[in-house]
Structure formats: structure tokens, C-alpha cells
ZAKOL-564179 format. One line per 5 residues: number of its first residue (from 1); for each residue x, y, z of N, C-alpha, C, O, CB. Coordinates in steps of 0.2 Angstrom, whole numbers. Glycine has a CB too. Example, Ala and Ser with C-alpha at 12.3 -4.5 7.8 and 13.67 -1.06 7.14 Angstrom:
ZAKOL-564179
1 = 66/-28/39/62/-22/39/66/-16/39/71/-17/42/57/-22/45; 64/-11/35/68/-5/36/64/0/39/67/6/40/70/-3/29
This chain:
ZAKOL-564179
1 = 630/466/401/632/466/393/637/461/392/643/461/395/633/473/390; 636/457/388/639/450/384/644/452/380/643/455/375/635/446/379; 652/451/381/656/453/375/654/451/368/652/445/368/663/451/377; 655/453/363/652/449/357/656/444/354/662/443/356/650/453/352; 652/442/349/656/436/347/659/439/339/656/444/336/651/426/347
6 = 663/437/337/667/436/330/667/431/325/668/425/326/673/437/332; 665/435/319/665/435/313/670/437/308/669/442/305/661/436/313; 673/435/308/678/435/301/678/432/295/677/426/293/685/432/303; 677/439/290/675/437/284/680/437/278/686/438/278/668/441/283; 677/436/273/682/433/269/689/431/266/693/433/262/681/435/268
11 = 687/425/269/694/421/270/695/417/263/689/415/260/694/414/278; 701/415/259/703/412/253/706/407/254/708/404/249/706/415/248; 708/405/261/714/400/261/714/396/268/712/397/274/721/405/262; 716/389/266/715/384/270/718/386/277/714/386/282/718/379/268; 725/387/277/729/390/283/726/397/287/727/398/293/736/392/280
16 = 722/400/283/717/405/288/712/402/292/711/404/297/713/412/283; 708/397/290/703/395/292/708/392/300/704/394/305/699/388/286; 713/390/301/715/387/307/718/392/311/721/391/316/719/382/305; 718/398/307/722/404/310/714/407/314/713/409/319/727/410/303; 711/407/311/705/412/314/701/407/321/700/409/327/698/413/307
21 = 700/400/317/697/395/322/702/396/327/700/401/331/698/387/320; 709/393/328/711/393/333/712/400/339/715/400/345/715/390/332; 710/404/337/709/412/339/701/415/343/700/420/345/710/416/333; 698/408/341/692/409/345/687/411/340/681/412/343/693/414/350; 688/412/335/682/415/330/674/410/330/674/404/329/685/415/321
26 = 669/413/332/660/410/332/660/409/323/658/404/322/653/418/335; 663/413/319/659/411/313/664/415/307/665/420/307/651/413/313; 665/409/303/670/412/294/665/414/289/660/412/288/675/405/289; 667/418/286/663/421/280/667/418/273/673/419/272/663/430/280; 664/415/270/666/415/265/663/419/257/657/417/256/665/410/265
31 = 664/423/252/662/428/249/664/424/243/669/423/242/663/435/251; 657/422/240/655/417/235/651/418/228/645/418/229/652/412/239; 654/419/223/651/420/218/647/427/217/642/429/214/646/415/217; 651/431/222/648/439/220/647/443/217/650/448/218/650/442/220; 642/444/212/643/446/206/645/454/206/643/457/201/636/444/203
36 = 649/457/208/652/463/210/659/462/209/660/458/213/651/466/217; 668/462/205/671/462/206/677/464/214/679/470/214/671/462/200; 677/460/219/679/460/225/685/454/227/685/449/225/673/460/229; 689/458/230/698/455/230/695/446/232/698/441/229/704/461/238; 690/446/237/690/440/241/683/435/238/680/432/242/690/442/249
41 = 683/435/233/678/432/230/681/425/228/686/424/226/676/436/224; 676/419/228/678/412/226/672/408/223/667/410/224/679/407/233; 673/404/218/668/400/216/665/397/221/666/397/227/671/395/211; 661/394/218/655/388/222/661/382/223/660/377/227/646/383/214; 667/381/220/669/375/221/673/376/226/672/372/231/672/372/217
46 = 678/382/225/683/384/232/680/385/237/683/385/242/687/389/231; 673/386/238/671/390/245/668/382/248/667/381/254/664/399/245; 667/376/242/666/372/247/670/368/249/668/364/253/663/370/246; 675/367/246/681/363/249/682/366/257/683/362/262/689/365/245; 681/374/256/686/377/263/682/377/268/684/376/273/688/385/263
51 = 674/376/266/669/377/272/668/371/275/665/370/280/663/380/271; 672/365/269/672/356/272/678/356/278/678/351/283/675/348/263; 683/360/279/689/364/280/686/367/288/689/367/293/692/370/274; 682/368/288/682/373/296/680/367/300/676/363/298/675/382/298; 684/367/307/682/364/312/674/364/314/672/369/312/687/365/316
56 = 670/360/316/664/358/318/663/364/323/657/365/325/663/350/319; 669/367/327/666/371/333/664/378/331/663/382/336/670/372/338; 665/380/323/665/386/323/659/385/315/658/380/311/676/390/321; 655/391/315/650/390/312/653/395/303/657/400/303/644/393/317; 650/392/298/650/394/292/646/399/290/640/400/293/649/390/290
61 = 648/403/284/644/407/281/647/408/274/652/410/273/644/412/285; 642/407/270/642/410/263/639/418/262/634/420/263/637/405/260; 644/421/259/639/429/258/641/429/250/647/427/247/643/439/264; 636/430/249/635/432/241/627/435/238/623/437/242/636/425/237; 625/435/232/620/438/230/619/437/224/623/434/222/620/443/231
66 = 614/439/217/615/438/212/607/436/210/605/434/204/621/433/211; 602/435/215/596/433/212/595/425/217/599/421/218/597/432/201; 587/426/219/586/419/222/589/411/221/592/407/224/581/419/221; 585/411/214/587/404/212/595/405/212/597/405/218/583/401/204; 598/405/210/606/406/210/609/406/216/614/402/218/608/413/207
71 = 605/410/222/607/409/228/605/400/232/609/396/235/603/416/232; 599/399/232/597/394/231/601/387/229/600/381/232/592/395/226; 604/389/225/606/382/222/613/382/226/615/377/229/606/382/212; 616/389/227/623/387/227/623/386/237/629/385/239/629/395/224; 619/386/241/619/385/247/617/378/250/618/376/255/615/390/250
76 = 613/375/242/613/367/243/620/365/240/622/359/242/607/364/239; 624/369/236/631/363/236/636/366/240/641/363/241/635/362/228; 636/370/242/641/372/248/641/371/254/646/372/258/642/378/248; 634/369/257/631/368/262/632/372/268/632/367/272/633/362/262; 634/379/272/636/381/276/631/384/281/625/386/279/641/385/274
81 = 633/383/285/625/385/291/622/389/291/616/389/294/626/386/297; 624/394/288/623/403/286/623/405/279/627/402/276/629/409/290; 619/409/277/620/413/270/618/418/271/612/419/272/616/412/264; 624/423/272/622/431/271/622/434/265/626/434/260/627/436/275; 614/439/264/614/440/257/616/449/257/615/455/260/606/438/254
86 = 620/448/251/625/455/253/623/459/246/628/459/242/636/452/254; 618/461/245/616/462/239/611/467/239/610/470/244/615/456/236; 607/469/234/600/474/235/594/466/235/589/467/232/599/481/227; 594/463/237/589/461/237/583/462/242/582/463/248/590/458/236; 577/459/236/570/464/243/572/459/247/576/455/248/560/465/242
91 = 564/463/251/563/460/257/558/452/255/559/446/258/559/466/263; 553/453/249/553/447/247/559/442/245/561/438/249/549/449/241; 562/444/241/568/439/240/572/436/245/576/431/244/573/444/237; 571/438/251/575/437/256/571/433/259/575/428/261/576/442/259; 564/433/260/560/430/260/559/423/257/556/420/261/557/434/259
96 = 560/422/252/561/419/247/566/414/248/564/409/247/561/421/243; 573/416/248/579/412/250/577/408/258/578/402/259/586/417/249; 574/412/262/574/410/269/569/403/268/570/397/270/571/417/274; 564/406/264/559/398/265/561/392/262/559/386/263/552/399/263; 568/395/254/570/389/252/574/384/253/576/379/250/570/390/247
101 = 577/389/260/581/382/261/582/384/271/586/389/273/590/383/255; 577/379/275/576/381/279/581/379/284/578/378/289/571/381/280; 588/376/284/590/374/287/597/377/288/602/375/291/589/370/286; 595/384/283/602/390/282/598/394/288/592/396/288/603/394/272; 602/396/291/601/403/294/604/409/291/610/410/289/604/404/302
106 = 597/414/290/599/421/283/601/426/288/598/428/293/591/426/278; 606/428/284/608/435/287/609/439/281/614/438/277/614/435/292; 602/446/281/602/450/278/606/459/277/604/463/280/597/450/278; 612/460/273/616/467/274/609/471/274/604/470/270/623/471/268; 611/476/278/605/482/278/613/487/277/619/485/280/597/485/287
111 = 612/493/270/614/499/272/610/506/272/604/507/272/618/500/269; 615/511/273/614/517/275/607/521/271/604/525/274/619/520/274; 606/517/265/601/518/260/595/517/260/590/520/258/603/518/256; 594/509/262/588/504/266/588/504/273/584/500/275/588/496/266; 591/508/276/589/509/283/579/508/286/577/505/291/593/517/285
116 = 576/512/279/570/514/280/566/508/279/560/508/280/568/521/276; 569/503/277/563/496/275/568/490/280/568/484/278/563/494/263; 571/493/286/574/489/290/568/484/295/571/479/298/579/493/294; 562/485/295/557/484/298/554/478/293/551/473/296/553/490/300; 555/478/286/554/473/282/557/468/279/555/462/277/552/474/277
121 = 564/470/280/568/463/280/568/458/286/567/452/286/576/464/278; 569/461/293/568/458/300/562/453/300/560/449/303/567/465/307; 558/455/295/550/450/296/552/446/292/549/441/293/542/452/295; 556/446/286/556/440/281/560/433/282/564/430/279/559/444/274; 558/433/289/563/425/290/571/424/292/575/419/293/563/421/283
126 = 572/431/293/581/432/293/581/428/300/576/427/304/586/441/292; 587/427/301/590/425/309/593/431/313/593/432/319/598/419/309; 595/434/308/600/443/311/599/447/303/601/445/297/612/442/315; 597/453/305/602/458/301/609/460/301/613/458/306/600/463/302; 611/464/296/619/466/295/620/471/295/619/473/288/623/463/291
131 = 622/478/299/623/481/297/631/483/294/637/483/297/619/484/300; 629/487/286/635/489/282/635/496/282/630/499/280/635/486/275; 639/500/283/642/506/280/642/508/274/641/514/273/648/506/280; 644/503/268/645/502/263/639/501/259/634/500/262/649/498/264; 640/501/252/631/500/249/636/494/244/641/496/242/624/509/244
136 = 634/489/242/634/482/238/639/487/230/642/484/225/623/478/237; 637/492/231/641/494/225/652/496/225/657/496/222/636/502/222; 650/498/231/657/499/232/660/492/238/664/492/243/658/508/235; 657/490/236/661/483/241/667/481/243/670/479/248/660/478/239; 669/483/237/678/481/238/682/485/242/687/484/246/682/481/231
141 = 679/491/240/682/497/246/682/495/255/677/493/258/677/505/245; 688/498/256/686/496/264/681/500/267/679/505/264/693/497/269; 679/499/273/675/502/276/676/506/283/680/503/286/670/498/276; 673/511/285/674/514/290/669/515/294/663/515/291/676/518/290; 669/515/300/665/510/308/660/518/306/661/523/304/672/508/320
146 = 653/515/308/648/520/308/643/514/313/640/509/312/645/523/298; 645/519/321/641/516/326/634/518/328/631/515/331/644/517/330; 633/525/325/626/529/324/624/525/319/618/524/321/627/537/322; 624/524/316/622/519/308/618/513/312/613/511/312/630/514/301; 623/510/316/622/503/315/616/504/325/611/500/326/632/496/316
151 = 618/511/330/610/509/333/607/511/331/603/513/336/607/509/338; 606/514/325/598/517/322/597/512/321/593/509/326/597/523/316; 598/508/316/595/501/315/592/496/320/587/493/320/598/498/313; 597/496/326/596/492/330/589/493/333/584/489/333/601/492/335; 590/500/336/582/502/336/578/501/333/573/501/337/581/506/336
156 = 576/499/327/570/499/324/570/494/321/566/493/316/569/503/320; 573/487/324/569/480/322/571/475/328/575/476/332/572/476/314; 568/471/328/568/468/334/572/457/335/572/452/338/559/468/335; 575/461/329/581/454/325/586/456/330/586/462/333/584/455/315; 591/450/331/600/453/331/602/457/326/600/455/320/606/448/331
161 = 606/462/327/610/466/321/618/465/323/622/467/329/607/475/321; 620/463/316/627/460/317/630/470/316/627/474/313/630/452/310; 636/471/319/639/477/318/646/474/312/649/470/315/642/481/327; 647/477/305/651/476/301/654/480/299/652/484/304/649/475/297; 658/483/297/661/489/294/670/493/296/671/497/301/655/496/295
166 = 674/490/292/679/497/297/683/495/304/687/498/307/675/504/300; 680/489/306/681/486/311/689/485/314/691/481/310/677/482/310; 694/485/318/701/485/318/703/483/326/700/481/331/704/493/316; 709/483/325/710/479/332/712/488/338/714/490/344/720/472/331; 709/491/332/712/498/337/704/501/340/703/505/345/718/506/330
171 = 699/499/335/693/501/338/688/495/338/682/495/337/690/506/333; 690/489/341/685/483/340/684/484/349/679/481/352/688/474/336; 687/486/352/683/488/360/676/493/359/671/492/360/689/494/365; 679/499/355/671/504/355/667/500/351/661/502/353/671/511/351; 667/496/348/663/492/344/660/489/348/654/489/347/665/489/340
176 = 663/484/353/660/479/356/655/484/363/651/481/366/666/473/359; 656/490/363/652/493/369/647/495/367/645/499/371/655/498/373; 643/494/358/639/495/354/633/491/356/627/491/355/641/494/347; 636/486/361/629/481/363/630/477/356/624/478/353/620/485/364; 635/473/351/631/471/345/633/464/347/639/463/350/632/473/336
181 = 629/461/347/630/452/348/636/451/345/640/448/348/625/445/345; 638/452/339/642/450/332/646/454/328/643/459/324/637/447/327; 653/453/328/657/459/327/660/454/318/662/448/317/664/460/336; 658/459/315/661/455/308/666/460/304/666/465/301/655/454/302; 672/456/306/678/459/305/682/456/300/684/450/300/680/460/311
186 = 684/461/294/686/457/287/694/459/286/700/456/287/680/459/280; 692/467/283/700/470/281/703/471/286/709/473/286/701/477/277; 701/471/291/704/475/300/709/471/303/712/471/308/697/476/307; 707/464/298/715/461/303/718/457/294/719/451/293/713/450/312; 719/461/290/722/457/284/730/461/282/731/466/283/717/458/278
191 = 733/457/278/738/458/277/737/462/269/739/468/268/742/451/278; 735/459/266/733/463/258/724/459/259/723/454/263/739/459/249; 721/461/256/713/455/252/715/447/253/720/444/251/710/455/241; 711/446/255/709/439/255/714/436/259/715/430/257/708/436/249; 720/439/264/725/434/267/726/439/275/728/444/276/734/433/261
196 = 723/433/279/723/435/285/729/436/287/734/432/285/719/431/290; 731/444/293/738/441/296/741/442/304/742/447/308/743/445/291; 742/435/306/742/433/311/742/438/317/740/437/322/747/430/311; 747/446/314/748/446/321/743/454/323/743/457/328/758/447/322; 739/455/315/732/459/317/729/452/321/731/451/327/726/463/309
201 = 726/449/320/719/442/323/722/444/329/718/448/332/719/431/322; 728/443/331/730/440/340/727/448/342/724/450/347/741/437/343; 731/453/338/728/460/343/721/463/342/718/468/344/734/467/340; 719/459/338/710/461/336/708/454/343/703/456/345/706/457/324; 710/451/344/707/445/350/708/449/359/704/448/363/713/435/349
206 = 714/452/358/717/452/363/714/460/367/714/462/373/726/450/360; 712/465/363/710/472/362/704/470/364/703/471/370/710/477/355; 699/465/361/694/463/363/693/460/370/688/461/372/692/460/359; 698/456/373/696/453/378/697/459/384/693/460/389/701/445/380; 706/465/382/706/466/387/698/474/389/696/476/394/714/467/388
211 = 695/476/382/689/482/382/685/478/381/679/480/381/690/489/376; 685/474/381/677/474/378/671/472/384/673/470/389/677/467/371; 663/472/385/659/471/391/661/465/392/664/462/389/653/473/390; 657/463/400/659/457/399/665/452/402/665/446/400/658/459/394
């Protein structure tokens, strides 16, 4: 088993983009036009300054939601390799964003409540699922690690399933022994919303190299 790789999401600031990069992070999230009010939310403009901002070795992500075309439009000006859609949308919809811009890789939140139509978004074109803890309404609230959640899912589709939720430098070893390729880890190394702080990353990096598989 493969230690997993990291995702750190919702970043607002230039100086974090080089704090996560140089810590080894696979992929930044950026949380873009949300239509939910949430601490780490950014226009279409700021999220694309920051995502012109990440070094070329570390991959991009837009998460937001709000209805296709909307999604559509804002993944052609922000351009980022990834668009996680963090929202109720179906599995058509998803479906839909995936064919309309095929040079985005989709990544779809499943929660505790769509668990049962997790077999229909995995066919609609996504690259991975996500699982959340959390349901698109209480977003802003932190979340807490639910490892039974995320391999029930696993089990029942045949996508990667990224592990999200609650995630910390005190439990991102049990996390990583979940088998999830992709550890997405947002409030678990922050100082307040939207401002990473140094000396969670190093002990969220450092917990992982010395527990984790691999």
C-alpha cells in the first residue's frame, strides 16, 4: 500500500500556495464562487490570479457549484486542472460539466446522504469521487473524520475515492491506513479560515511520513 498523496484545500493567499507547495502537497484547492456563505470562498478573479501562482509541479483545483453552465464558464477562465463539484448536483449534471470541458479532471463530493446513488456519479465521467462527512449545507462547519463513511463508498464504485473530512496532523496516519490515494486536508492544518499555518503543514507532513503505509 502507497502512502497517499495530499490535498490541501482552501487556500486565499499567495504566501500559502508556497507554504503547501514546498511541503510536498500533489494538489491546492481553491473554493470559488460558492454559492453557500463559507470563510474561504474567492471570486473567479482571485482564484485565478492564485492558481496562475502554483508552481507547475503541484496540480490545481477549483471546488465550487451553483448549476452547470456557471460551472462551465468559470473553469474556462480560471483554467485549473481539476474542478471539484462540491454541491448537490446530479449525476447528470456532473455528467454534463465532465463532457463540457474535457480537459478538466471532475471530481464529484459524495455525502452521507448520496452514498446510495454513489454507483451513478462514478459513471458520469468523474476522474475520482470525494468523499465528505459533511452535506453542501453546513459547509463551513468543520468536519470530523468518518472512516466507515468513506469505505462504504469505496466499496461500491470502482473510481478513486479521495478521503475528506476532519482530517489533522494528529489523525492523518489513520487516515492514510484507509487505503485512500488522496488525503484532502483543509481546517486540520489552519490557523483561523482561509490562512494556513506553518507549523500544523510541517506536523500534518511529518505524522504522515513517519505512520503512514508505504
Amino acid at each position: 500500500m502507497n502512502a497517499p498523496r495530499i490535498k490541501l484545500c482552501g487556500l486565499t493567499r499567495r504566501e500559502d500556495i508556497d507554504l503547501c507547495a514546498d511541503y510536498g502537497a500533489y494538489m491546492l484547492g481553491f473554493v470559488t464562487e460558492y454559492p453557500s456563505p463559507v470563510p474561504w470562498n474567492l471570486t473567479a478573479q482571485a482564484a485565478k490570479a492564485l492558481v496562475r501562482a502554483v508552481p507547475a509541479r503541484v496540480n490545481t483545483c477549483v471546488v465550487t457549484s451553483g448549476g452547470v453552465e456557471k460551472t462551465v464558464r468559470l473553469i474556462e477562465y480560471v483554467a485549473p486542472a481539476f474542478v471539484q463539484l462540491h454541491g448537490r448536483e446530479t449525476p447528470g449534471d456532473t455528467a454534463r460539466v465532465a463532457a463540457a470541458a474535457p480537459g478538466v479532471k471532475v471530481i464529484k463530493a459524495i455525502y452521507p446522504d448520496t452514498l446510495a446513488a454513489a454507483g451513478e456519479y462514478a459513471a458520469a465521467g468523474v476522474w475520482a469521487l470525494l468523499f465528505d462527512p459533511r452535506s453542501p449545507e453546513n459547509a463551513a462547519l468543520g468536519g470530523e473524520a468518518d472512516f466507515a463513511g468513506y469505505a462504504a463508498l469505496r466499496r461500491a464504485v470502482n473510481v478513486p475515492v479521495i478521503l475528506a473530512g476532519g482530517i489533522t496532523p494528529e489523525n492523518i496516519a489513520a487516515a492514510a491506513r484507509t487505503g485512500a490515494p488522496i488525503l484532502d486536508v483543509m481546517s486540520g492544518v489552519e490557523s483561523s479560515p482561509g490562512i494556513k499555518d506553518k507549523m500544523k503543514t510541517a506536523r500534518l507532513f511529518a505524522a504522515l511520513k513517519a505512520g503512514a503505509p508505504g
